[in-house]
N, C-alpha and C positions, 0 to 999 in steps of 0.2 A: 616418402610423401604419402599423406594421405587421401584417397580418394572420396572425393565429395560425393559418387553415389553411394559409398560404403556407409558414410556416417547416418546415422537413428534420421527418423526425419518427424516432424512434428505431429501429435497426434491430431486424427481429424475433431474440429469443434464438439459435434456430436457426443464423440467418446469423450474428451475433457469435462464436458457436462455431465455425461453420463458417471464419471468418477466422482463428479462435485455434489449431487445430490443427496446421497445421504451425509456428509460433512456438512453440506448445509441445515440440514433438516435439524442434527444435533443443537446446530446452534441457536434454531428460534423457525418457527414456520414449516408449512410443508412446502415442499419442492420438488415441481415437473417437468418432462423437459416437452415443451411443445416447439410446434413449427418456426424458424427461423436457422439455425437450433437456439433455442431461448429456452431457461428455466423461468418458473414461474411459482411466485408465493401471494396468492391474493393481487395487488396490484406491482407489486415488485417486479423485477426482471433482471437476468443476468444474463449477458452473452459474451463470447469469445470475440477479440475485435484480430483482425492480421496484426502480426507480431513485427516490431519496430526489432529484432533482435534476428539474426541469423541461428541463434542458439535453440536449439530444440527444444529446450528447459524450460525455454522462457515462455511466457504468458502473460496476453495483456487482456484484461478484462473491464468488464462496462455494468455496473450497478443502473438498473433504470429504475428510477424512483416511482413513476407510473408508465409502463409497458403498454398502454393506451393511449398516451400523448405524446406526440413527438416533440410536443412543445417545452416539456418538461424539462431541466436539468440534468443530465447525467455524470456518475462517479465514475469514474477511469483510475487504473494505477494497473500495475505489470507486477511482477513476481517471477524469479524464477528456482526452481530444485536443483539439488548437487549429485542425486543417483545419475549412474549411468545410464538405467533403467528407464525407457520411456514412461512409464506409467508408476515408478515410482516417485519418478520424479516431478510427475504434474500431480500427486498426492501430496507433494511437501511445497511446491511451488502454491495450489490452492490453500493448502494448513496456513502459509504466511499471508498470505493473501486476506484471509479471517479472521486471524488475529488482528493484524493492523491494520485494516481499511472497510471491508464489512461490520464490523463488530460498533463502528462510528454511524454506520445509516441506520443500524438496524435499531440501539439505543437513541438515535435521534427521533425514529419511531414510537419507543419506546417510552423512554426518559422514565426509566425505571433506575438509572446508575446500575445496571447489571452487568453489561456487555462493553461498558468504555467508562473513562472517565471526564467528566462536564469540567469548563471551568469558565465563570462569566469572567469579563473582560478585567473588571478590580482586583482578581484573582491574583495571589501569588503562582506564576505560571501559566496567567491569562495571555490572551493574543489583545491588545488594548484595540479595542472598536468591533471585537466579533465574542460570540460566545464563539471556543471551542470545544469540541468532541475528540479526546485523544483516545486512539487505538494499544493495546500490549505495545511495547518494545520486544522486537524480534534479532535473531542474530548468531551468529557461530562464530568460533576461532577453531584456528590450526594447534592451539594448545591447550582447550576446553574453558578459557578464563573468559568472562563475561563482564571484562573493564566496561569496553564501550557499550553494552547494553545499558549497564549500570550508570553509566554516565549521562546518556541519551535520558534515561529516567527521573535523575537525580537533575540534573543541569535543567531541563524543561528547555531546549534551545528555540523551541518556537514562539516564545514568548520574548527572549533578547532577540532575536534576529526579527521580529514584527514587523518595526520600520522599516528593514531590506527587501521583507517579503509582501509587504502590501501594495507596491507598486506594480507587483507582476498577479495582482488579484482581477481577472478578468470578468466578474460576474457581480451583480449588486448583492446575492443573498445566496449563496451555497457556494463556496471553493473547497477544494479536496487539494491537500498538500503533503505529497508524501516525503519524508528527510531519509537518505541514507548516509552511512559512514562506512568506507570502507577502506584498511590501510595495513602494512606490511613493509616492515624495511621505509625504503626509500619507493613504495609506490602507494602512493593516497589517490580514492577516488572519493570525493563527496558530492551527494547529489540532493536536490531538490527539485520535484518535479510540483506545477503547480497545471491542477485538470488533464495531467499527463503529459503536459510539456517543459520539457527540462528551463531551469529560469537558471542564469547565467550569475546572477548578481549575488543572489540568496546560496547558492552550491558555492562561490568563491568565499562569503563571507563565515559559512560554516566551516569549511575547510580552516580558515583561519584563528577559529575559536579554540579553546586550551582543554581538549579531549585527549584521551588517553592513545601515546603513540607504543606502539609493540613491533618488534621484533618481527614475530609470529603474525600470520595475517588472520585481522578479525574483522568481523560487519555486525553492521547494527541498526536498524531501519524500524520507522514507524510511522503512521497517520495521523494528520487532524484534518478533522473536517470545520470546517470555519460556518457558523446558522449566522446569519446579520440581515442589518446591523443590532449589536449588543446595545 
């Protein structure tokens, strides 16, 4: 049996950010960490929010589009690392985190097509009634093969699945919708979280779609950010 005071325990927000600053920096803006603990790039903000996971790994964090309005919007999504290592592992849990769900506010910023890719609603792989902002496809396997990433890329599921997942759109003009797929043998987890809550409908009807099943266990997760209406 293991003992629950023995296991890693989660690192304080502080230090999370303090890790995440220069990763951010890389990617666009400068980044500091002031009082809350809140990083900060111009009106931006990101903070650590309590973790829906008993798992140390895990990380749920909060994009604040303006860190001076409360009234504002904010992005939410989670991530978590696969080191043992506290601190490597909120290095790789943040790196995902980047890739697929940061990289969609910061180009919405932008709209330079640098950091994600746009696609208005007539799009082949559009979300019909929303411009989207899709983030990298992120993802590992137990045997290095990269089906389901390549799938998640190829397939654009957020565009078939629109009509499942528009009913769980809680906002008239910014939702954050993150897709995972995760599966091995006979155990599949697929998730859809929309503003950071799991939506019931859209996770069951991806689950159902014709992605690639393996043996070996693989994952495959990514972001869109929905700007509306298109």
């Amino acid at each position: 049996m293991i003992d629950p005071q023995s296991a890693p325990r989660p690192l304080p927000a502080e230090q999370v950010l303090e890790i995440a600053a220069p990763m951010l920096t890389d990617v666009g803006g400068t980044w500091r960490l002031t009082d809350g603990p809140m990083l900060r790039s111009g009106s931006l903000g990101i903070r650590v929010l309590p973790s829906h996971s008993d798992d140390h790994r895990h990380l749920d964090l909060e994009i604040l589009l303006n860190a001076d309005r409360a009234d504002v919007p904010t992005i939410v999504d989670c991530s978590t690392g696969l080191a043992a290592d506290p601190v490597e592992a909120a290095r790789q849990a943040i790196q995902e985190w980047i890739e697929t769900c940061l990289v969609t506010v910061l180009e919405m910023v932008e709209q330079q097509g640098r950091l994600a890719t746009h696609f208005r609603s007539s799009d082949q792989g559009g979300f019909i009634g929303w411009h989207a902002i899709v983030g990298s496809v992120t993802g590992w396997s137990v045997d290095g093969s990269q089906d389901k990433q390549e799938w998640l890329a190829e397939a654009m599921p957020w565009s078939t699945l629109a009509p499942v997942i528009t009913p769980g759109l809680d906002r008239p003009f910014l939702n954050g919708v993150r897709m995972l797929i995760g599966q091995g043998g006979d155990f599949t987890e697929c998730e859809i979280r929309i503003n950071g809550q799991r939506h019931e409908p859209s996770a069951s009807a991806l689950a159902a779609l014709d992605w690639p099943r393996t043996k070996d266990f693989g994952l495959a997760r990514t972001f869109v950010l929905l700007v509306g209406p298109d």
